[in-house]
N, C-alpha and C positions, 0 to 999 in steps of 0.2 A: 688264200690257199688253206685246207685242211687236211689233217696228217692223222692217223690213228696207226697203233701197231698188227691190228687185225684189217687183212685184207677185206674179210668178210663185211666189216664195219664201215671198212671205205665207201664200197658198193653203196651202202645203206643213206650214208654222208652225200656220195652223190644222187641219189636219189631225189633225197629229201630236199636236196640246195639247189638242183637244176635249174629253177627258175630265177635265180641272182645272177643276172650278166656280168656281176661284179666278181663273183670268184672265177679265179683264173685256174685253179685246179686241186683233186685231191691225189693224197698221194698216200702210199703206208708208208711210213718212217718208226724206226724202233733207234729213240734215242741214248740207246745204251748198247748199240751194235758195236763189236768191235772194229767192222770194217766201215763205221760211219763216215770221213775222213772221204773214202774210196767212193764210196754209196752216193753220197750227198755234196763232192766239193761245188756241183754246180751250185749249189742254193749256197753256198757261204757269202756272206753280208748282202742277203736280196731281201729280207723282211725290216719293217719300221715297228712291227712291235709281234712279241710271241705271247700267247698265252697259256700256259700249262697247269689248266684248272683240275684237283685233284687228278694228277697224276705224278710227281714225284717220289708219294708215300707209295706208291707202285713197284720202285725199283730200285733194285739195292745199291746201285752205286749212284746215288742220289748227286752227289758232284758233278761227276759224269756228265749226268745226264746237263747239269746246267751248263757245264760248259760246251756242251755240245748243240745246246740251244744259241749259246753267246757268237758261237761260229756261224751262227745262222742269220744273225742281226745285222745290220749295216750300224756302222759307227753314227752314236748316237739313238741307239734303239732302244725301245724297251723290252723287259721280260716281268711279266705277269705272274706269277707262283697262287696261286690259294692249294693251300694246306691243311688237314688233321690240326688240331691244336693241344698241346698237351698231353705228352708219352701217359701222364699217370691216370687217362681218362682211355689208353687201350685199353679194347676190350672183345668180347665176341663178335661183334661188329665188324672189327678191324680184321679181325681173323680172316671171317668169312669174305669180306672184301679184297682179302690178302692186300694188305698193309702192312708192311715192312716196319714202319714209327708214326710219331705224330709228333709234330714241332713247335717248337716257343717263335718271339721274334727272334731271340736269342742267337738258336739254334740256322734258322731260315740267316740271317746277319752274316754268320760266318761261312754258308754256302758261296753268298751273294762276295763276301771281302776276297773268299780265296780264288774265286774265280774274277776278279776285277770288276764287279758289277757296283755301279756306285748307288745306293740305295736312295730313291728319290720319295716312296712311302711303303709305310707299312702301318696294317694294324689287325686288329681284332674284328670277327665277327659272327655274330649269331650267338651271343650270350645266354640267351633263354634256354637255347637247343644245348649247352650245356647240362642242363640238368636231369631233360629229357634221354639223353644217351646216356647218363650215368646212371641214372634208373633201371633202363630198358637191359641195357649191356651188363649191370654189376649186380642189382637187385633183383631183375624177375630172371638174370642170365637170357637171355634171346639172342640170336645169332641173326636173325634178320631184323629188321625194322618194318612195324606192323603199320597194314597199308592204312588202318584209322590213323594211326600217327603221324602221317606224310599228311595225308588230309588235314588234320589238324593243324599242324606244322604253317602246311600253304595258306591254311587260311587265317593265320596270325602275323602274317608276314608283315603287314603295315604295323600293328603294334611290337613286333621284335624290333623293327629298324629305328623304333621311338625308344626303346629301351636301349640301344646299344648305343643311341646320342646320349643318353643318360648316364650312360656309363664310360661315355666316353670312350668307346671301342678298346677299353684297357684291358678285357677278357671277351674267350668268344669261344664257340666250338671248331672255330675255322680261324686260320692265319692268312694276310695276303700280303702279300712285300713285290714292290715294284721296283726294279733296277735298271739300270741306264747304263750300256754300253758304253765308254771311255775311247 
């Protein structure tokens, strides 16, 4: 299944995925609804793993939102988080992408503790791209990110992911933390 909070994007999701016999359906879900609970108890513990790839920094009751993913898990499931990395690398970027923060392991930890989610990995990614966004965002101030730079970006991607073994994924422009239903 795929979920988006715009209806419009669903359409789009389905579209593009029609040809997978394997997805069984999309659907719009806003996991910070207050009648979630109401909306969604059919789906409570029907998924083996969730993935919510930048979109936490989305929303502001950022708990919320995970617990409201963990309701969705079947005991024993996972939940996938990638993250903003580092409040002190917001910047214009963030804005314009309306991003609420940006997070440590630290930070992502104690989402994952308060909602019972037992942490099975976490680390860092895209170290390079750290310094490219602090550039682009703090230096030249840009509110987008320029399409040479995505290009550039994609075409170094084999040697970024050689630098972040080097580094050990101990810093990154991105967080991912993986947790495991209880």
């Amino acid at each position: 299944s795929l979920t988006d909070l715009r209806d419009n994007y669903c359409q789009i999701l389905r579209d593009k995925f029609k040809k997978y016999p394997s997805l069984e359906s999309v659907h719009q879900m806003d996991i910070t609804d207050p009648d979630f609970d109401t909306k969604h108890a059919d789906k409570f513990g029907t998924y083996d793993s969730i993935y919510a790839l930048n979109i936490v920094e989305h929303v502001k009751d950022d708990s919320l939102a995970i617990a409201n993913c963990k309701k969705l898990l079947k005991p024993g499931g996972n939940l996938v988080i990638l993250v903003p990395a580092y409040q002190k690398l917001y910047n214009g970027f963030d804005k314009e992408l309306e991003h609420y923060r940006r997070y440590t392991q630290k930070s992502l930890d104690k989402l994952f503790n308060i909602n019972e989610l037992e942490i099975i990995h976490r680390q860092y990614y895209n170290f390079v791209g750290i310094f490219g966004w602090w550039f682009s965002g703090n230096i030249l101030k840009k509110k987008t990110i320029p399409e040479g730079q995505m290009k550039l970006y994609n075409s170094l991607v084999p040697i970024i992911k050689l630098i972040d073994k080097i580094v050990l994924n101990k810093a990154g422009l991105s967080v991912i933390t993986v947790g495991t239903k209880k």
